[in-house]
C-alpha positions as CSV (number, residue, x, y, z in Angstrom):
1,X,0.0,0.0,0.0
2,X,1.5,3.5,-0.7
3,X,2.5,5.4,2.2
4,X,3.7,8.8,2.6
5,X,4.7,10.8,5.9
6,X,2.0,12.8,6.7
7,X,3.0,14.6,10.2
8,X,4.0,18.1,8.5
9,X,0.3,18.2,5.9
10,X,-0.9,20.7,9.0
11,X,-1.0,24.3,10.0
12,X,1.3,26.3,12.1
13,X,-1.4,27.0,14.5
14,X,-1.9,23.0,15.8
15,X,1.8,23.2,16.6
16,X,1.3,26.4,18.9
17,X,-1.5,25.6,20.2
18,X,0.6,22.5,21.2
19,X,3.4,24.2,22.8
20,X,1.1,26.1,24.5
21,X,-0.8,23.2,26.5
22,X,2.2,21.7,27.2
23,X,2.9,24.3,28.9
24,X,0.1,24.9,30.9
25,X,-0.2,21.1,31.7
26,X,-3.5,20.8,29.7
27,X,-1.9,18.5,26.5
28,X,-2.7,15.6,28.1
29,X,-6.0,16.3,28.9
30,X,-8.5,13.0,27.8
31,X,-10.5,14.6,24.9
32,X,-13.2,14.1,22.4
33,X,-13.2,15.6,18.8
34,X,-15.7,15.6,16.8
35,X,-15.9,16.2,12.7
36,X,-18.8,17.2,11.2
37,X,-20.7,19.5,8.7
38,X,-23.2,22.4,10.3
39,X,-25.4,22.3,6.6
40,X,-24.5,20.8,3.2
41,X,-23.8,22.7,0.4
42,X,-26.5,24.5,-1.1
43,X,-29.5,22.4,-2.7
44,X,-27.6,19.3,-1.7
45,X,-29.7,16.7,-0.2
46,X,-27.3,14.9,1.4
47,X,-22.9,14.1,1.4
48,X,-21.0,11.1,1.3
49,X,-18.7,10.7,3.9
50,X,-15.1,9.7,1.9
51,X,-11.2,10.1,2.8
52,X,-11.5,8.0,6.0
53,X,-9.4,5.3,4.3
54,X,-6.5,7.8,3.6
55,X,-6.5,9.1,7.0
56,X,-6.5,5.9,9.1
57,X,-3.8,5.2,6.6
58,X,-2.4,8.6,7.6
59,X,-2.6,8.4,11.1
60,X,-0.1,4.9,10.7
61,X,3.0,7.3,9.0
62,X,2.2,10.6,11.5
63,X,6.0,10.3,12.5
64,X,8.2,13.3,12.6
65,X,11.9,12.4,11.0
66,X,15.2,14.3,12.1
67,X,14.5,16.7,8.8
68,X,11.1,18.0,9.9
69,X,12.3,18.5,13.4
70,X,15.1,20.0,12.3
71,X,12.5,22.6,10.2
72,X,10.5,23.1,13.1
73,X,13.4,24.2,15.5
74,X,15.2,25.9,13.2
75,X,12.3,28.3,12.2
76,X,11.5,28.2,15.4
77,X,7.9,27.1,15.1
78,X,7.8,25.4,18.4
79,X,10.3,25.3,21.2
80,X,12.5,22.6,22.2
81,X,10.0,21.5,25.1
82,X,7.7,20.5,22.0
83,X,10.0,19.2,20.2
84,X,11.1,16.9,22.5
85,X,7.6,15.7,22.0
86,X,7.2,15.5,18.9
87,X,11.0,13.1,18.4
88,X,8.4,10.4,20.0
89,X,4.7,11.4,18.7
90,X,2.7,8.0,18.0
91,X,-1.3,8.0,18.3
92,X,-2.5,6.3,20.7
93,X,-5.9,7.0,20.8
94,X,-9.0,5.3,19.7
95,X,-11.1,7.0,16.8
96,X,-14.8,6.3,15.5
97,X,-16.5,7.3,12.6
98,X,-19.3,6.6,10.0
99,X,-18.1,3.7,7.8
100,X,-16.5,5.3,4.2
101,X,-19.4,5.6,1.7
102,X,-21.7,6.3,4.5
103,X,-24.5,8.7,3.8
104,X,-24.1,11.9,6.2
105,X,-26.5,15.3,7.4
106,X,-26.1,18.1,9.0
107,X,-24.2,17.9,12.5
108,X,-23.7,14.1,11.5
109,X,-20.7,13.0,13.7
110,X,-17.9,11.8,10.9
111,X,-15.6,10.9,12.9
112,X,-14.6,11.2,16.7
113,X,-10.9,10.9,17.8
114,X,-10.9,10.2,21.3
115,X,-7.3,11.0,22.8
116,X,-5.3,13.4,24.6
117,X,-5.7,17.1,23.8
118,X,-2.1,17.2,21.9
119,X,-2.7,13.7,19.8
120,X,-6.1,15.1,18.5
121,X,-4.8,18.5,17.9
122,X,-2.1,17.4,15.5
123,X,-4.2,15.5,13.5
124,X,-6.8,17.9,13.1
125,X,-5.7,19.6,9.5
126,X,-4.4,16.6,8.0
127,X,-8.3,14.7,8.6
128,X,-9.9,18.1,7.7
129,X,-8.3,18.0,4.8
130,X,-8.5,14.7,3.6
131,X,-12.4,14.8,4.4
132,X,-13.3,17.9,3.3
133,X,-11.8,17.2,-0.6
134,X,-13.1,13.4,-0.9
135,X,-16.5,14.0,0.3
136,X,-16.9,16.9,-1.6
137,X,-16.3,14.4,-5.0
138,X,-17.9,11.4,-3.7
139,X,-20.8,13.4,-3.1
140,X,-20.8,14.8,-6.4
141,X,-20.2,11.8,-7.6
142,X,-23.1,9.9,-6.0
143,X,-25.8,12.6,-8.2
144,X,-23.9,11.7,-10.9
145,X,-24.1,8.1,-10.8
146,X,-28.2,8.4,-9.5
147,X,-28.5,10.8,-12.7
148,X,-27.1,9.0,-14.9
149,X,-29.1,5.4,-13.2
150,X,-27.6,1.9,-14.9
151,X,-25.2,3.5,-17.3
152,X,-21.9,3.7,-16.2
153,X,-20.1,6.6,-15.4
154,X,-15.9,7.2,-15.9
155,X,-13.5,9.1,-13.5
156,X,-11.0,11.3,-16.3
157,X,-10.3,14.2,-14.3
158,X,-6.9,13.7,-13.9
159,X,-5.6,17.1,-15.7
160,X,-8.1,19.1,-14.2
161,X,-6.6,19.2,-10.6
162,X,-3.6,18.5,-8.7
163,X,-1.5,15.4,-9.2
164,X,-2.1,14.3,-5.5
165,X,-6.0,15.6,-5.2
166,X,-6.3,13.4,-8.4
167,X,-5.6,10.1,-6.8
168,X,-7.7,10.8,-4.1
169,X,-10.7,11.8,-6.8
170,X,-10.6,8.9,-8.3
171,X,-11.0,6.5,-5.2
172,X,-13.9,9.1,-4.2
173,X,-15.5,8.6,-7.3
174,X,-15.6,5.1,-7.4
175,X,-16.7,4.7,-3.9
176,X,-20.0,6.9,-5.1
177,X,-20.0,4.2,-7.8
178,X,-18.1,5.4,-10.8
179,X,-16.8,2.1,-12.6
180,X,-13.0,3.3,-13.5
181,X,-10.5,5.8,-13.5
182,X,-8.1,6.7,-16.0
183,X,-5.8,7.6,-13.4
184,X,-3.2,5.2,-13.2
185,X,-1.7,5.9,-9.8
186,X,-5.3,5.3,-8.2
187,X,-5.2,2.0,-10.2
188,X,-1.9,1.4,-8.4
189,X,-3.0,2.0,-4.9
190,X,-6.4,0.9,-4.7
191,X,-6.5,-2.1,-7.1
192,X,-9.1,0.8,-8.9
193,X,-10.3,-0.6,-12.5
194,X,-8.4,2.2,-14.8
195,X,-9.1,2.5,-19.0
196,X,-8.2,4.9,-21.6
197,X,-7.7,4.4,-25.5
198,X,-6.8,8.0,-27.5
199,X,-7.1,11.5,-27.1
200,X,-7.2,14.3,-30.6
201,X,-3.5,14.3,-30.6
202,X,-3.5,10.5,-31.1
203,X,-5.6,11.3,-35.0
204,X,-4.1,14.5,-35.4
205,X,-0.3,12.8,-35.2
206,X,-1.2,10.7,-38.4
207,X,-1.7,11.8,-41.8
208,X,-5.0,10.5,-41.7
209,X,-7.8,10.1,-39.8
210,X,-8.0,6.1,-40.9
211,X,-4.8,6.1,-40.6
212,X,-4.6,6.5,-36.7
213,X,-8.1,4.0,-36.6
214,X,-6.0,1.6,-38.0
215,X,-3.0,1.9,-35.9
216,X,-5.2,1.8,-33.1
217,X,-6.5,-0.8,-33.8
218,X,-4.2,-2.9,-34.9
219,X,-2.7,-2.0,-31.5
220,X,-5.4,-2.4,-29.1
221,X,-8.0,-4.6,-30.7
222,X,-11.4,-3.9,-33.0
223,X,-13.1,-3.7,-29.7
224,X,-11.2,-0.6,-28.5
225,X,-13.3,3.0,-28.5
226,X,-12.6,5.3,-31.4
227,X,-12.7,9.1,-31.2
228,X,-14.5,10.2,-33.9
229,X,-14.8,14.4,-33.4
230,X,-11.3,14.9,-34.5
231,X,-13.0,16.5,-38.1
232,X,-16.0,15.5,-39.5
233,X,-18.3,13.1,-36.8
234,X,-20.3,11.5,-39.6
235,X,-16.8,11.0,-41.7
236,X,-15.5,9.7,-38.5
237,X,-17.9,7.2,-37.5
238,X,-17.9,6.2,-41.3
239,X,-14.1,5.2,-41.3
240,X,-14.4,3.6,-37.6
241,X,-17.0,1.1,-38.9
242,X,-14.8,0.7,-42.2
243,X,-11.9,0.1,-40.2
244,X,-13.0,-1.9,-37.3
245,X,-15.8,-3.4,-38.9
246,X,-18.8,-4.7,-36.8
247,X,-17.1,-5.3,-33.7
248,X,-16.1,-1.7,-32.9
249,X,-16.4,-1.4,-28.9
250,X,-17.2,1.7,-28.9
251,X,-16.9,5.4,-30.7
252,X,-16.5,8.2,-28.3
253,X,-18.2,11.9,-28.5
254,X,-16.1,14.4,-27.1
255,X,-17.9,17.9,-28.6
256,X,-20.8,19.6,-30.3
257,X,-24.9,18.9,-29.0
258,X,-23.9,15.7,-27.5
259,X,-27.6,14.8,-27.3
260,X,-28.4,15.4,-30.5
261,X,-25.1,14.1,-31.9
262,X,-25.6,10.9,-29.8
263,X,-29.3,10.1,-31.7
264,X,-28.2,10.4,-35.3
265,X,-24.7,8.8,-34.2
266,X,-26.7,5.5,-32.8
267,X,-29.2,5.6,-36.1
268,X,-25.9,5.6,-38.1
269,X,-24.2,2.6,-36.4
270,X,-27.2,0.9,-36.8
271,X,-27.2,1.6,-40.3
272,X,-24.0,0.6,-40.9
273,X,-24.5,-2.9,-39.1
274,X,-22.7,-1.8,-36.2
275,X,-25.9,-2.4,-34.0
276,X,-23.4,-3.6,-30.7
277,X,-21.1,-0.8,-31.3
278,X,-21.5,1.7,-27.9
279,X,-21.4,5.2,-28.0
280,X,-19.1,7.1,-25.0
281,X,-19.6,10.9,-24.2
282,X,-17.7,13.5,-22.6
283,X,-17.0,16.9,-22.9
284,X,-17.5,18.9,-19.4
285,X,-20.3,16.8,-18.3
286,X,-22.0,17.2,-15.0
287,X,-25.6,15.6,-12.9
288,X,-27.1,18.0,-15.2
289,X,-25.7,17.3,-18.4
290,X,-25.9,13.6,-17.6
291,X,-29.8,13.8,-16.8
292,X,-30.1,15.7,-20.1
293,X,-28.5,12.9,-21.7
294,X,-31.5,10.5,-20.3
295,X,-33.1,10.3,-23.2
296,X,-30.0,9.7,-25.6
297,X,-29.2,6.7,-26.7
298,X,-25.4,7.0,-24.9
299,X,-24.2,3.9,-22.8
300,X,-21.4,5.5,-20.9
301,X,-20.1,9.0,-19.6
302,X,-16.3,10.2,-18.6
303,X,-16.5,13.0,-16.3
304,X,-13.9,15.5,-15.7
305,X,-14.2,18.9,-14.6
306,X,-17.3,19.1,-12.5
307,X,-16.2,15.8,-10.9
308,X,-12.9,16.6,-9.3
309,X,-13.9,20.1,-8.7
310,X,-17.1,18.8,-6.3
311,X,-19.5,20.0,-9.7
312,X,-19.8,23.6,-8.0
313,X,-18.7,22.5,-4.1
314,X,-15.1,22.1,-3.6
315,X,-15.5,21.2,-0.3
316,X,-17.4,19.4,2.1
317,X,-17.1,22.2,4.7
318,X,-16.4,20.0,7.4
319,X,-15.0,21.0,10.9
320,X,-13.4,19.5,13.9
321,X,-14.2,20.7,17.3
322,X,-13.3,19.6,21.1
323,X,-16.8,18.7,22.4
324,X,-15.4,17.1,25.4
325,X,-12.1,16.9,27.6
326,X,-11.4,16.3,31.8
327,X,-11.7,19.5,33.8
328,X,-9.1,19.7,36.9
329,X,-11.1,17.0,39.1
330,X,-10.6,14.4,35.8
331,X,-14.1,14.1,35.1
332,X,-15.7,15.0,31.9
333,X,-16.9,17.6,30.9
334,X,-19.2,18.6,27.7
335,X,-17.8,22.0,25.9
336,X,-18.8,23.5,22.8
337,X,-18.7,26.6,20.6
338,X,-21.1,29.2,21.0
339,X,-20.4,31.7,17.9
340,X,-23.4,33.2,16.1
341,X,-23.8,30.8,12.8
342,X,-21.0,28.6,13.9
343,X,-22.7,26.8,16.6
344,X,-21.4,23.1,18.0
345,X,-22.7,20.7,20.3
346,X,-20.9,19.4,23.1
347,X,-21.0,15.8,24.3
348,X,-19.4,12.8,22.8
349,X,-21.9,11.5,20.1
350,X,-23.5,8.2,19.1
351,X,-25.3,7.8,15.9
352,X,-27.9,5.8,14.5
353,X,-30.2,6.2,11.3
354,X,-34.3,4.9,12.5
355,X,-35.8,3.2,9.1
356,X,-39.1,1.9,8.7
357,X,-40.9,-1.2,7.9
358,X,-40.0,-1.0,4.8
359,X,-36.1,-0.5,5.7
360,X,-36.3,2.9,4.3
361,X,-34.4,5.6,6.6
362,X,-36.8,8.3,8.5
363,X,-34.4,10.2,10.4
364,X,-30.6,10.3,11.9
365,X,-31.0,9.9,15.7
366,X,-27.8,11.8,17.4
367,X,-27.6,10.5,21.2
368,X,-25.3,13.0,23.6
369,X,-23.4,10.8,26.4
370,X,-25.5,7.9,25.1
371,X,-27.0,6.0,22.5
372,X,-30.3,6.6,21.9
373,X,-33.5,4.3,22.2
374,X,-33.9,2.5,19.1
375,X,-36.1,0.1,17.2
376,X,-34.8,-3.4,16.1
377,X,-34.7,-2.4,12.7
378,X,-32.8,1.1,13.3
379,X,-29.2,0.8,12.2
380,X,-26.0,2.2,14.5
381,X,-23.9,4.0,12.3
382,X,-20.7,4.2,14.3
383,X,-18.0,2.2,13.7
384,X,-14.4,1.7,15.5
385,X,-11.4,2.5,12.8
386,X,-8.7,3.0,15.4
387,X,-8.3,1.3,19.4
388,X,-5.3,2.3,21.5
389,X,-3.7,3.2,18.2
390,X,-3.9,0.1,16.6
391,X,-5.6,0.8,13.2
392,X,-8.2,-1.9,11.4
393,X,-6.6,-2.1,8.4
394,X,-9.9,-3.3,7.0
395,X,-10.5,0.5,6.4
396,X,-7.7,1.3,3.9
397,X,-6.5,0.3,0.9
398,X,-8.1,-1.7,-2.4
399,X,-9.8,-3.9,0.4
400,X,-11.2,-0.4,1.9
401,X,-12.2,1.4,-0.8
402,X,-14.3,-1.9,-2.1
403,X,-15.3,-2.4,1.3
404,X,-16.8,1.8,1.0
405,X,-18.2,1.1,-2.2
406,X,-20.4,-1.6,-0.9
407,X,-21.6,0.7,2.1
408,X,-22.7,3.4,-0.9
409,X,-25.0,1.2,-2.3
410,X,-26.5,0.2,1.0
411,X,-26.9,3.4,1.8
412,X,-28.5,4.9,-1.0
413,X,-30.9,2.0,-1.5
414,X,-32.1,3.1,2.3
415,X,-32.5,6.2,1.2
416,X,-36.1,7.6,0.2
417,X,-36.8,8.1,-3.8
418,X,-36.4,11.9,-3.4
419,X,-32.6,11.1,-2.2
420,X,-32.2,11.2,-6.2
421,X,-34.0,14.3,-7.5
422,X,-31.4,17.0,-8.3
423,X,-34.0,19.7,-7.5
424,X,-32.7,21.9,-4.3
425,X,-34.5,20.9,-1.3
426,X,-33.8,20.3,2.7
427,X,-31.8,17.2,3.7
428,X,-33.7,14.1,2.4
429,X,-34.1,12.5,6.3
430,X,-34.4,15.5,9.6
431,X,-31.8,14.8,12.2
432,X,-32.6,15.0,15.7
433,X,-30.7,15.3,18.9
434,X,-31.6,12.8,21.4
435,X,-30.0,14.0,25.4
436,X,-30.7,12.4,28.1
437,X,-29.0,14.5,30.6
């Protein structure tokens, strides 16, 4: 599995505020943390929780080497108290969260590090950042796949974003349910399905356009896909069939009224005898250009742009807060932010989703200090990722990110049919705090 030292992918300020409880005496404090989203993004009906396989895998390289140390002391972000931490820093806590591919709402507790004040403060940028950009895609993603309903959608974002957000994309994407990847680093690490067959360059390079169709595919087969926009699309799809005869895979449409395009593209093949012959489409595509495709006879979609961007919502908007540490007499005690619009609740959370008869979700039940009353059909939506820093390796990796993809589907089908709609509305199922105390 790939790894990378992640200790130094935070801000300055964690590091302070480090030094700072150290010392006071308040570092190793018990605390809870708590990651979670105050409202979705706008007209989003509900997020995707993904990343929590890259930051358990994360968490396991959190190590600061003799160079970073070095850094920090000679830039004198910290003092040599902290330091002297740092040399030894291993979590050791325990962390909870909603399983990857889970379905999240508003105030939905994410994930809960439960540790001492300094082991949860240095990890607090490195898991905001990792969930903030992967649920932002998967839950683009997700109303991507819904819109686009059994035909299959393609992660090619690649170019669009940075090298390292890239990777991540494309696990994100296929945890929503996208099929593949181009990206072949994401097919390296995550055992992620990746295709690809020619871009313009790849016609434009020959002296013809059946020239480059028949290197093609004399390279890669008669069932490879053939871009046919390079000129003429009607030209193209003529010299595809000629060259590749009636076991063309597929011809892809990169430009031009794709829905329009598609229709006399598919009555064309079929004239041709190339009845089995697929058409692909691309070309900026987002939910809303893939539900406007509904009616077009197209049997895949590669998604770029919009995908790897978060289609309009780069970010999940997630935050971690301290909702609950010892006070002098080591007892707990619940704290939380009071702020005007950026209110938190304190208390260490427990989760659990009520459905129906039907198995259909109703509401997300959030217990303080306890978990709530349930039904026997209700669902607890908590699970353990990391115990007295020993991490479930379950979580990450290819096994992971099929194990996510799996809880996706669940989740969705659990979902009511209005989950789906793209229109703007409230979140699909209320949450509700449940306290005892």
């Amino acid at each position: 599995m790939w790894q990378q030292p992640t200790s130094l992918f935070t801000d300055h300020y964690e590091l302070t505020m480090l030094q700072a409880s150290l010392h006071s005496g308040a570092a190793h404090r018990p605390s809870v943390f708590e990651a979670f989203a105050r409202r979705l993004p706008e007209g989003r009906r509900y997020g995707v929780v993904a990343g929590t396989g890259r930051i358990l895998a994360g968490i396991k390289e959190f190590r600061f080497d003799d160079g970073q140390l070095r850094f920090l002391s000679d830039t004198k972000v910290v003092d040599a108290t902290t330091i002297k931490y740092l040399e030894n820093f291993s979590f050791g806590g325990n962390v909870y969260g909603y399983a990857e591919g889970e379905i999240y709402f508003p105030y939905s507790p994410v994930l809960i590090v439960e540790s001492t004040f300094a082991e949860a403060c240095v990890l607090e940028t490195f898991i905001l950042s990792a969930l903030n950009h992967d649920s932002a895609i998967a839950s683009a993603a997700s109303r991507m796949i819904a819109s686009a309903g059994t035909r299959p959608c393609i992660e090619m974002g690649s170019r669009r974003t940075h090298e390292e957000s890239a990777v991540a994309a494309a696990r994100a994407s296929v945890i929503a349910g996208f099929e593949a990847t181009s990206n072949l680093e994401a097919g390296h690490r995550y055992g992620i399905k990746t295709v690809g067959t020619a871009a313009h360059s790849f016609t434009l390079l020959h002296d013809t356009e059946r020239a480059a169709f028949e290197a093609q595919v004399a390279s890669m087969g008669a069932d490879t896909t053939l871009l046919v926009d390079t000129y003429d699309v009607e030209a193209g799809v003529r010299t595809a069939v000629e060259v590749a005869g009636p076991g063309l895979g597929a011809v892809r449409l990169d430009s031009g009224d794709l829905v329009e395009q598609a229709r006399w593209v598919r009555t064309l093949l079929d004239d041709l005898g190339n009845e089995n012959t697929r058409i692909m489409v691309t070309s900026d595509l987002d939910e809303y250009a893939i539900a406007a495709l509904g009616s077009a006879p197209v049997d895949a979609y590669g998604v770029g742009t919009s995908l790897v961007t978060g289609s309009g919502h780069p970010t999940a908007s997630m935050v971690y807060k301290l909702v609950s540490r010892h006070d002098d007499a080591g007892n707990f005690v619940d704290v939380a932010k009071a702020a005007k619009n950026k209110v938190s609740v304190g208390g260490r959370k427990y989760a659990v989703r009520r459905l129906n008869e039907r198995g259909r979700a109703t509401e997300e039940l959030i217990g303080v200090g306890e978990v709530p009353a349930t039904d026997a059909n209700d669902r607890a939506l908590l699970e353990q990722f990391v115990a007295g820093g020993r991490i479930d390796e379950a979580f990450t990796g290819a096994a992971g990110v099929r194990r996510a993809a799996k809880r996706h589907r669940d989740s969705i089908l659990e979902m009511p049919g209005s989950s789906r709609r793209l229109q703007r509305g409230e979140p699909v199922i209320p949450t509700r705090f449940i306290d005892e105390n």
